[in-house]
N, C-alpha and C positions, 0 to 999 in steps of 0.2 A: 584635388581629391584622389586616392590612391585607385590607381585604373583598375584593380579587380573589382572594387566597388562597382566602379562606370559600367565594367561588364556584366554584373550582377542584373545591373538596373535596365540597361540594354537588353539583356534576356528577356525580363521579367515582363519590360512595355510590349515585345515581342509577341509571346506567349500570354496576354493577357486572356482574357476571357472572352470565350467568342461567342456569347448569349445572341443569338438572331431576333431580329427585331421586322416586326413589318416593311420597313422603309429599306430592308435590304435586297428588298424584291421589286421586280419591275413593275407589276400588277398586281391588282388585286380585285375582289367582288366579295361584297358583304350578304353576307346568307340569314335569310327568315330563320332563324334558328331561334327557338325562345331559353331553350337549355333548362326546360320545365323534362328531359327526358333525357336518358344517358346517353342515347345512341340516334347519328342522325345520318342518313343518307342522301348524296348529292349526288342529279348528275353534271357531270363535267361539258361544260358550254363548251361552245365550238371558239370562243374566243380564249379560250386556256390553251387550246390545241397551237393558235398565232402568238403566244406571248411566252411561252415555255422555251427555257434556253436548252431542252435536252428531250430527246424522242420519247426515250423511257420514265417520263414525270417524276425523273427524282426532286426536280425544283419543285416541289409543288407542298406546301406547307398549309395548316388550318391555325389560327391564332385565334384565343380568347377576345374581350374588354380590356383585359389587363395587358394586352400586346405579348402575350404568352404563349408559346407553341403548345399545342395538343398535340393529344396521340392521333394518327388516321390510319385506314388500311386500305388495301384496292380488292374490290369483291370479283373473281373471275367473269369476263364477259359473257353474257348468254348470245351465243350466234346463232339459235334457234331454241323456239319454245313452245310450246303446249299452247294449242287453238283454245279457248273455252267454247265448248258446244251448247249450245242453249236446249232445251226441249223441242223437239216439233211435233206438229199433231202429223197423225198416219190415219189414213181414210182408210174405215174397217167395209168391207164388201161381205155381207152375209152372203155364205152355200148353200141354197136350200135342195133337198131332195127330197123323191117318195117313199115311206117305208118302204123297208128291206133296199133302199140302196146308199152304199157305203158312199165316205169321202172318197176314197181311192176310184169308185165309179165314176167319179165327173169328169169331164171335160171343160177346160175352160179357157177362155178366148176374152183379149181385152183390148179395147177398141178405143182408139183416142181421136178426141173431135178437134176442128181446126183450132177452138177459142180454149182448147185445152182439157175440154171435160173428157172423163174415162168412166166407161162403161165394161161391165163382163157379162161374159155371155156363158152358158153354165150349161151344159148338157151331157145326157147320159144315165142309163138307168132302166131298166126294161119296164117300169109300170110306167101309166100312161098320163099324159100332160092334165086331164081331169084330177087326177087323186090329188089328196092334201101333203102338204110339203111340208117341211120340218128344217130349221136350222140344222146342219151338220158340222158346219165349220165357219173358217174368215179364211179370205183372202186379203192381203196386205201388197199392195204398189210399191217398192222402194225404188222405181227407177230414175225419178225425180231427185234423188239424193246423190252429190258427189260423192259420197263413202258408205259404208256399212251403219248399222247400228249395232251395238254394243247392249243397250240393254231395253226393255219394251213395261213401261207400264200400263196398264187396264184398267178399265169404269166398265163397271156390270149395274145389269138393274138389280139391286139384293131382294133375293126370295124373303120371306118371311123364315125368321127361324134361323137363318144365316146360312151359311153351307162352308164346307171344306173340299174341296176337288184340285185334279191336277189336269193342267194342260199341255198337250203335244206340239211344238212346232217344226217344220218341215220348210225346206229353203229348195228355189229352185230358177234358172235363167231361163228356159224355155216354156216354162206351165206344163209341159209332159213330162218329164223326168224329174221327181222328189227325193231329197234326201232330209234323212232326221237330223237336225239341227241339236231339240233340246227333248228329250224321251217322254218325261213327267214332271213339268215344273209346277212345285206345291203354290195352290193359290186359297188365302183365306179370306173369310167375314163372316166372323161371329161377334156376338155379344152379350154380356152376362149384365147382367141390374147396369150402372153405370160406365163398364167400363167394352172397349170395344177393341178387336184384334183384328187387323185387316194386314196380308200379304198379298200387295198387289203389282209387283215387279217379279220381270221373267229376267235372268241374264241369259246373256246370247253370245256363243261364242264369237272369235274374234274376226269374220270372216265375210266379205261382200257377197250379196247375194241380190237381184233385180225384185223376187217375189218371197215372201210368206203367206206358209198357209197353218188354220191358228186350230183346234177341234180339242175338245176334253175329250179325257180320256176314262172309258167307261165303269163308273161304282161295282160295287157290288149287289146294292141294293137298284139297278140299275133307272137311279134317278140323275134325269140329265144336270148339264150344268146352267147356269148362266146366262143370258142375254146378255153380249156385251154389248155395251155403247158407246165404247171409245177407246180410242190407242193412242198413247204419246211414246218416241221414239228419242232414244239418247243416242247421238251419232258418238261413233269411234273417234278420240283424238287424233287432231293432225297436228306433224311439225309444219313449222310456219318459220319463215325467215325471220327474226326482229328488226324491228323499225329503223330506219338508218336516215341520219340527216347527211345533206347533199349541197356539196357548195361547187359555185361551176369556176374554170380557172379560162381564161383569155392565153389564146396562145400566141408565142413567138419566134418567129422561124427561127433554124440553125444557118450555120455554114453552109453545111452539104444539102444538096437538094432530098426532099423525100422528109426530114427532118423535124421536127417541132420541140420547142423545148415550152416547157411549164413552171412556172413558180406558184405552190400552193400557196406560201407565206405562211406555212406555219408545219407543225410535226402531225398531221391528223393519221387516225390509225387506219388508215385504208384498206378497206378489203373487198371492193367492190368500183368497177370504174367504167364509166358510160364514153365513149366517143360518139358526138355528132357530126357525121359528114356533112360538107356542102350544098356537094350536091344530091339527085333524086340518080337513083340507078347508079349504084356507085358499087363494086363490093374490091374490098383490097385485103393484105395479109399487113397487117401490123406486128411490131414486136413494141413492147413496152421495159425501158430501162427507169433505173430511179439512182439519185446521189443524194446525200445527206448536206455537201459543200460544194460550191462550184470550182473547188480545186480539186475535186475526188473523181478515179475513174469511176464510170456509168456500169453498174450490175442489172442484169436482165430479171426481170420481172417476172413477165408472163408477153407470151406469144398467142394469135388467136386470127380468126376474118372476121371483119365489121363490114356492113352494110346497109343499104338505104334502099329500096326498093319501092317504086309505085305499082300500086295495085286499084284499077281502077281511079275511084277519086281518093285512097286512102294511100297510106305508105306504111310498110312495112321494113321496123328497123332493127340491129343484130339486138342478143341480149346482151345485158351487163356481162360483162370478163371480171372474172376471180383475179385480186391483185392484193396481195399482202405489203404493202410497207408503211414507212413512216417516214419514208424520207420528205425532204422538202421540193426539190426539182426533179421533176419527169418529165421525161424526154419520148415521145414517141415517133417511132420508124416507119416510114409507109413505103412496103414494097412498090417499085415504080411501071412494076410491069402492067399494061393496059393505062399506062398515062396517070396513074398514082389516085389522088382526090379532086381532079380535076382545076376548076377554080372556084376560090373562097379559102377561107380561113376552118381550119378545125378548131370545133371546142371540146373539151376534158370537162368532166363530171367526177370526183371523184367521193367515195360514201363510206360510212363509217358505223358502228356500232360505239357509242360514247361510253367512257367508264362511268364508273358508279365508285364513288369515295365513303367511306364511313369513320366520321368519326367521334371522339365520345368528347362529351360539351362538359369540361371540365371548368371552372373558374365560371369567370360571367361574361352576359354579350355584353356587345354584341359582336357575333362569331363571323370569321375571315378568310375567304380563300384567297392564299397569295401565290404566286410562282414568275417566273423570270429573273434566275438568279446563277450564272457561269457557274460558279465554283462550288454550288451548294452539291450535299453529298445524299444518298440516299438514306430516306427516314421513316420510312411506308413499314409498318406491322406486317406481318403475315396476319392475315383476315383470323386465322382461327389462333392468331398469340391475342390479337386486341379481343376477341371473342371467343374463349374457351368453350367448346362444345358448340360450335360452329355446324349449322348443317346449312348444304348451300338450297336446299330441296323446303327449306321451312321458307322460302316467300319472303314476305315483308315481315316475319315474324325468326329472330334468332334465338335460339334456342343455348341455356348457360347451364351447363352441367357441373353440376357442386356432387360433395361426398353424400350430404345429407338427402338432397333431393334436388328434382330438376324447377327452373324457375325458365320465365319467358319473359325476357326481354323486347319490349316492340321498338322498331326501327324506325322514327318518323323521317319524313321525307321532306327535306330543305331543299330551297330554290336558290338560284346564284343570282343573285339580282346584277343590274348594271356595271363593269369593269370598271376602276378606276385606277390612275395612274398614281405610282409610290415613288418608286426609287426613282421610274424612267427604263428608258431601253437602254441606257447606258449599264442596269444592271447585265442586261439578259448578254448582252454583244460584247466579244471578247474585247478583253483590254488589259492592261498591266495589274497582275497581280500581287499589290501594293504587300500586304499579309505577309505575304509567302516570301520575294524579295526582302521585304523588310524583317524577318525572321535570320533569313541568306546572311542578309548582311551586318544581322547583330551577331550571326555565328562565326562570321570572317573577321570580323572587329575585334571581337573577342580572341577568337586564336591568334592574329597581330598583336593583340595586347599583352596576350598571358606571352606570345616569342619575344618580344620588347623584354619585359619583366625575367624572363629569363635570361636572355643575352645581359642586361646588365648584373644579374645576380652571377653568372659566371664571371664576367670582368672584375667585379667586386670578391669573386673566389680567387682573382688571379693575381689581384694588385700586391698582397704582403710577401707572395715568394717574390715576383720580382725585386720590390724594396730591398729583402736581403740578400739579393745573391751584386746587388748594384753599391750599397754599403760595405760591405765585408771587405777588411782589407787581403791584399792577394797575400795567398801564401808563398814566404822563402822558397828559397831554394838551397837545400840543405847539403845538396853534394859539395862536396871541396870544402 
């Protein structure tokens, strides 16, 4: 066969087509996904984090039924998120006083019982304890609340007839010194034949306060307001940590003394990390290093003091240390000064916020999450290419912004069921790069062949001048 051919062909088995196939990953987990919807969100098990051959989840693939790659993206992690506040009821404490004397006139005093009940005590006012009293206002308790409220709704007895009036509220931490909160906030109930208008939310600026005090503010046609008989309170949103799963690692001593080394067994996104001392009454200065490979040198983490303290019959222990990596081995340093951790083994805790994967259910199930593959390359969308008009603020609801109008795409939420083994760990663990080599060595093949092919093509240029200068009879010698 003429050897440019054999190089042709040598190329070509080379450079064939390198269509990815399930079975070229180490793992995998089949996901509830029906593909009844375009778009499906996972989150990523803790056993993706142990079977992934690279920190950054470029190995990490979604396949059809048909063993076909789909599109995925990675949606940014929430490291903290919005509390939902539910309603709570706020005990209204009527102000009563005598004609001619004002809110501003009272004094007032609140008194709390062992088993938790609260009482006020209300005085002030120059006419005398005989005369008839009169609602003037509320007093409102907020000190049973970790935070403020944000905004106050209302239950009144409704007059006959309905009414429109506005209410004042006034904020204050000590009951003697009031500031105006909210000046006149419009409150209605009326009704016409069938149909009914009732404004019964106050907002409230954004700011803590122990007490409110509630009073309408006087008509013209000076007709009181209202009897109320109830307050519900919307607390102000808190950030809140999000949820983190937590796997503990066994430790194993180093070399040097003071030392510990860890093997997580897998790339988790770490950002939070617990040590358990030994012992009780322990407190020491740690430094925390991490490597990716146990041939790589050790990068410092984070530095901090842990501790273990008894208190009475309980103990008191440091909090979690802020620790970003991804590496697989960490190593922690225990200063030795005061006799280190005494005796026992430390254990490592270490915790994560899990990705969130989305991808669109393109072909049929049933749908695949694979990963554990060396040499795969990075294949993750940007969240707002797989999802044009992307807002990260829409929840479990994406938002797809076309020219004509906007449309809502809903994002269901798929489960990773049980891992199963594909290729093998043989995928994930480095080893010879068959592909790549075998590429090498069709392209060294080929240039020996096309330098062959040339070398003889110049010998075969060189053969006919030799012939004639080796035939040719010699020329006379023509002198003499």
């Amino acid at each position: 066969m003429n050897p440019a051919i054999v190089c042709l062909l040598l190329l070509a088995a080379a450079a064939a087509s390198a269509a990815e196939r399930p079975d070229d990953y180490a793992y995998g987990a089949r996901l509830d996904a029906d593909g009844n919807e375009a778009l499906y969100e996972v989150t990523v098990p803790a056993t993706l984090y142990r079977g992934v051959a690279a920190a950054d989840l470029r190995d990490v693939r979604v396949f059809n039924g048909a063993g076909e790659v789909v599109p995925h993206a990675w949606r940014a992690r929430r490291m903290q998120g919005l509390e939902p506040a539910a309603p709570v009821a706020v005990t209204l404490f009527p102000l009563k006083a005598a004609a001619g004397v004002t809110l501003d006139g009272l004094a007032l005093r609140v008194h709390r019982g062992a088993g938790g009940a609260v009482t006020v005590d209300v005085s002030g006012g120059a006419a005398g304890a005989a005369a008839p009293k009169r609602t003037v206002g509320y007093l409102l308790d907020l000190t049973g609340f970790d935070r403020g409220l944000r905004a106050l709704e209302l239950d009144w007895d409704r007059p006959a007839g309905g009414f429109a009036g506005k209410l004042r509220v006034d904020g204050s931490d000590d009951l003697g010194s009031w500031r105006q909160l909210v000046g006149a906030a419009p409150l209605v109930d009326l009704e016409v034949g069938a149909s009914r208008l009732q404004q019964k939310r106050v907002e409230l600026p954004r700011q803590s306060v122990k007490y409110l005090r509630l009073a309408w503010v006087p008509q013209g046609d000076s007709t009181p307001g209202p009897e109320l008989s109830g307050a519900r309170g919307e607390l102000l949103e808190r950030f809140v940590e999000a949820p983190r799963e937590w796997t503990s690692v066994e430790s194993g001593k180093a070399a040097k003394p003071g030392e510990y080394v860890f093997d997580t067994g897998g790339h988790f996104p770490v950002d939070r990390v617990r040590l358990h001392l030994p012992e009780s009454n322990t407190v020491v200065q740690v430094e925390l290093l991490a490597r990716d490979k146990s041939d790589q040198p050790w990068r410092n983490v984070v530095q901090g003091v842990v501790y273990r303290l008894r208190k009475g019959e309980a103990e008191i222990s440091s909090p979690e240390l802020t620790a970003g990596a991804s590496d697989r081995y960490w190593l922690v340093r225990v200063d030795q000064k005061g006799g280190g951790l005494g005796v026992g083994a430390l254990r490592l805790e270490v915790g994560w916020v899990p990705h969130q994967l989305v991808f669109t259910a393109r072909g049929s199930p049933p749908f695949q999450l694979v990963y554990g593959k060396r040499d795969a390359k990075a294949a993750a969308y940007a969240i707002e290419t797989l999802v044009p008009g992307f807002r990260e603020d829409a929840g479990a609801t994406i938002r797809v912004a076309k020219a004509s109008d906007a449309q809502k795409v809903n994002v269901q939420v798929a489960q990773a069921l049980a891992p199963t083994e594909l290729g093998g760990e043989a995928r994930r663990l480095e080893a010879i790069d068959w592909k790549r080599w075998s590429l090498w060595g069709a392209l060294i093949l080929g240039v020996v062949v096309l330098g062959v092919m040339a070398w003889r093509l110049i010998k075969q240029l060189d053969k006919p001048t030799t012939a004639s200068s080796v035939d040719s009879p010699p020329e006379r010698d023509r002198s003499g």
